[in-house]
C-alpha positions in Angstrom: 58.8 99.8 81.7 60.3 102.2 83.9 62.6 101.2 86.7 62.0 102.6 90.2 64.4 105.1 91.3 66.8 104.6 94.2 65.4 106.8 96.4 62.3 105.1 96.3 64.1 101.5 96.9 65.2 103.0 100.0 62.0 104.9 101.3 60.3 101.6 100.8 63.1 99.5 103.2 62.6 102.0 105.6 58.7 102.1 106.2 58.6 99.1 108.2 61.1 99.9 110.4 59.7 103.7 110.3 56.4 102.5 111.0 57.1 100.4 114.3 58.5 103.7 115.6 55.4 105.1 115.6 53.6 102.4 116.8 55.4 102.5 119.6 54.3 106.5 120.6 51.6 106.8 122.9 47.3 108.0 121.4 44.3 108.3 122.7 41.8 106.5 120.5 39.1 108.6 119.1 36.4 106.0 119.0 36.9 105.4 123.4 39.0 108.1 124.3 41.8 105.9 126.3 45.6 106.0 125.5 47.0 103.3 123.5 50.2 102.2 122.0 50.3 104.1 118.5 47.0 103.9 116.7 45.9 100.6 117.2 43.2 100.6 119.9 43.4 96.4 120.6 40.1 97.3 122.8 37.8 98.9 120.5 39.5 96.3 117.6 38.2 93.5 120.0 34.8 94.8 120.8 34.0 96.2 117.6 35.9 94.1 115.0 35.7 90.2 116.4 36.4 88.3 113.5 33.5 87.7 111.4 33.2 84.9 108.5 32.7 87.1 105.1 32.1 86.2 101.4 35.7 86.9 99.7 33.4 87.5 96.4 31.2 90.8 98.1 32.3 90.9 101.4 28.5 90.2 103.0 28.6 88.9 106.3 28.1 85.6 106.0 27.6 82.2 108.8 30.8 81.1 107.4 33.9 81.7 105.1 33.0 81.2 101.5 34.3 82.5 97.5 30.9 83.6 96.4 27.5 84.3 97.2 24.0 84.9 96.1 24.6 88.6 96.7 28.3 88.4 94.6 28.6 90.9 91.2 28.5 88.8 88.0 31.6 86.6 88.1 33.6 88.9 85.1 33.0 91.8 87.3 34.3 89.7 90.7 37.0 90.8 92.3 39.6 88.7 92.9 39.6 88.5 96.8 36.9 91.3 99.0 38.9 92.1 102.2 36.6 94.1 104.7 38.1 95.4 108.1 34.2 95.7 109.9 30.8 96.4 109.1 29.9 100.1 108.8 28.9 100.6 112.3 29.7 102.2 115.5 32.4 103.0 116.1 34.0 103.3 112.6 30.7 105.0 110.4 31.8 107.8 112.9 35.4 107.7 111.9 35.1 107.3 108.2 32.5 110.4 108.2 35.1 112.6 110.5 37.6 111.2 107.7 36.0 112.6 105.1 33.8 115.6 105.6 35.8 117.3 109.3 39.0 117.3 107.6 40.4 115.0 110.2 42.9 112.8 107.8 44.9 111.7 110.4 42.2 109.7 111.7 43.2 106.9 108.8 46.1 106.2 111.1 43.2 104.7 113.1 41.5 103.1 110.4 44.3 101.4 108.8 45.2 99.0 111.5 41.2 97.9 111.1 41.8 96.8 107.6 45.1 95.4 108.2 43.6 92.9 111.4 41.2 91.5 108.1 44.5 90.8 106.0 46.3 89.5 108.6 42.9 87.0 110.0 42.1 85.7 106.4 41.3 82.0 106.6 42.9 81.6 102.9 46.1 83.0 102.1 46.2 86.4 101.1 45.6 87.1 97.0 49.2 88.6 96.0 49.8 92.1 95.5 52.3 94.2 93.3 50.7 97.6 93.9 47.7 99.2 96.5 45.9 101.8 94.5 43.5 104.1 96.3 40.3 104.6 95.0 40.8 107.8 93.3 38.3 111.1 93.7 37.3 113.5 90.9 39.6 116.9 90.6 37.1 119.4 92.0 35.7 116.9 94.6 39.4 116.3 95.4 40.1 120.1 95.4 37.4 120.9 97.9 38.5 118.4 100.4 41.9 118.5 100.0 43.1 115.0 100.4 41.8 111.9 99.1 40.4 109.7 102.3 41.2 106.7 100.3 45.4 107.2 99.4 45.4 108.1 103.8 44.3 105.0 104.5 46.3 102.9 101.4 49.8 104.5 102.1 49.5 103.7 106.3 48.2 100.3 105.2 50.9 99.4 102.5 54.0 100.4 104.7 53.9 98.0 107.2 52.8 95.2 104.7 55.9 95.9 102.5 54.2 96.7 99.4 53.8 100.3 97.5 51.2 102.6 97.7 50.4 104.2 94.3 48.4 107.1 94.1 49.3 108.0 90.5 48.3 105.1 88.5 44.4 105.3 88.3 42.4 108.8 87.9 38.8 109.8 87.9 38.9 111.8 85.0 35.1 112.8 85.3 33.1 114.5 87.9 30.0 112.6 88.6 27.0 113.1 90.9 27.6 112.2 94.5 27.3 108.3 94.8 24.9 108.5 98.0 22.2 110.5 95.9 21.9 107.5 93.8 18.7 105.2 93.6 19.9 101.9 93.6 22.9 100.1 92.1 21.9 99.8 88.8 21.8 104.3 89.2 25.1 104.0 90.8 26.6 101.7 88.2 25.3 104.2 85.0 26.8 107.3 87.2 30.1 106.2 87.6 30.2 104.7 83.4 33.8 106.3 82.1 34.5 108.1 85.2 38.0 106.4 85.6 40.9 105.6 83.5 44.4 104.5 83.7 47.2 107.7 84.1 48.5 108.8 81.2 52.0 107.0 80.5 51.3 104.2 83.4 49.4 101.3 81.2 53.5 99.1 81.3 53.2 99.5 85.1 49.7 98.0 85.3 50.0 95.6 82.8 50.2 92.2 84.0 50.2 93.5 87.9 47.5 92.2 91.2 45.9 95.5 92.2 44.8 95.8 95.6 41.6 98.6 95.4 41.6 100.6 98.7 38.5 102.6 99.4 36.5 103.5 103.0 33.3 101.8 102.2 31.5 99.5 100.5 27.7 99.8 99.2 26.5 98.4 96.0 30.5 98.3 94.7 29.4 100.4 91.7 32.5 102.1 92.7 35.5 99.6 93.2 33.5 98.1 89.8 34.2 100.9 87.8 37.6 101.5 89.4 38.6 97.8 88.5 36.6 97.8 85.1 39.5 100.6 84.1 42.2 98.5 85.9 41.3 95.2 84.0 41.1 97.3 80.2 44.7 98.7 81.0 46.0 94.7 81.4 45.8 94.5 85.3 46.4 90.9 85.9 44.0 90.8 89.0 42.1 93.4 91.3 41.3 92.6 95.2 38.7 94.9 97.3 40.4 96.3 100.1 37.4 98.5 102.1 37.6 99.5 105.7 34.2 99.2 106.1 30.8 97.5 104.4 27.3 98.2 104.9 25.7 95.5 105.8 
């Protein structure tokens, strides 16, 4: 297994500290328009995020905390732990699509503090983590956009939690058909069959590790299944869900 290089041992100590520097500039929030500290709007996180009890198998909302539910994947396809930061809803649809399709990625620095109120508001302690690996895109979908909306979100989330953001340890080898023109998520499930795979020279670094999956919404999870299907074949220990949003 390769060691990590210096450089990187040092980058990593000085996120945290990096991080609360920025925090403490002043924004204006793009969901209510008023100036905040950094990119945490605690107003729209209050009215629009209240904590909500979820199912830690699916994320559902649920009328209390619980490990699994009736509307929970088969338990070998489970994730370990589903962390959801709110319900795909105003305000945050509007972000996620402005993250995506207006070429707005600095608008993950808004989305990431979402995410990271679920973490810190868990009523179990928090599934551990070695690396957070965003949910990767296809090479031509990838090359159209730009950026991957996923890996904007996982490397302003991972910083301030002191863990690593990878983005080079899981690839979506194949171009597939566009998961929202799928019927169902049986359709969704067949569409996505292969699509990922472990990077090439990476299976020592995955195997045995706690994967956190990060990815900016949740549907069916034909998606983060797939994703962790590839994890778990190269010896990943354990995958958690990490979604900024879920439909409901």
């Amino acid at each position: 297994m390769s060691s990590p290089s210096p450089g990187r041992g040092l980058r990593q100590a000085l996120l945290p500290a990096v991080h609360r520097a920025w925090q403490a500039l002043p924004a204006r929030c793009p969901a209510c328009g008023l100036w905040t500290r950094g990119h945490r709007c605690t107003l729209c996180l209050a009215r629009f995020a209240a904590p909500q009890p979820r199912c830690l198998g699916c994320g559902m909302p649920r009328h209390v905390w619980c490990n699994a539910c009736h509307d929970c994947p088969p338990a070998s396809a489970r994730a370990t732990q589903v962390v959801v930061g709110a319900d795909y809803g105003l305000p945050w649809d509007g972000l996620v699509s402005r993250l995506k399709f207006q070429q707005q990625p600095e608008l993950a620095a808004w989305l990431a503090p979402l995410l990271a109120q679920a973490l810190d508001r868990l009523p179990v302690a928090r599934a551990p983590v070695d690396w957070v690996v965003p949910v990767p895109l296809a090479p031509r979908r990838l090359q159209v956009r730009g950026y991957n909306q996923a890996w904007e979100v996982a490397r302003r989330l991972a910083g301030p939690l002191g863990l690593t953001a990878r983005p080079d340890l899981l690839l979506r080898w194949r171009d597939t058909d566009a998961q929202t023109g799928q019927d169902g998520r049986q359709a969704r499930l067949a569409n996505l069959q292969g699509a990922f795979m472990p990077a090439p020279g990476c299976r020592d670094l995955l195997a045995g590790r706690q994967v956190a999956l990060v990815d900016d919404v949740l549907t069916t999870g034909a998606t983060l299944r797939a994703a962790s299907q590839a994890l778990r074949e190269a010896g990943v220990a354990g995958v958690c869900w990490w979604v900024v949003t879920r439909t409901p």
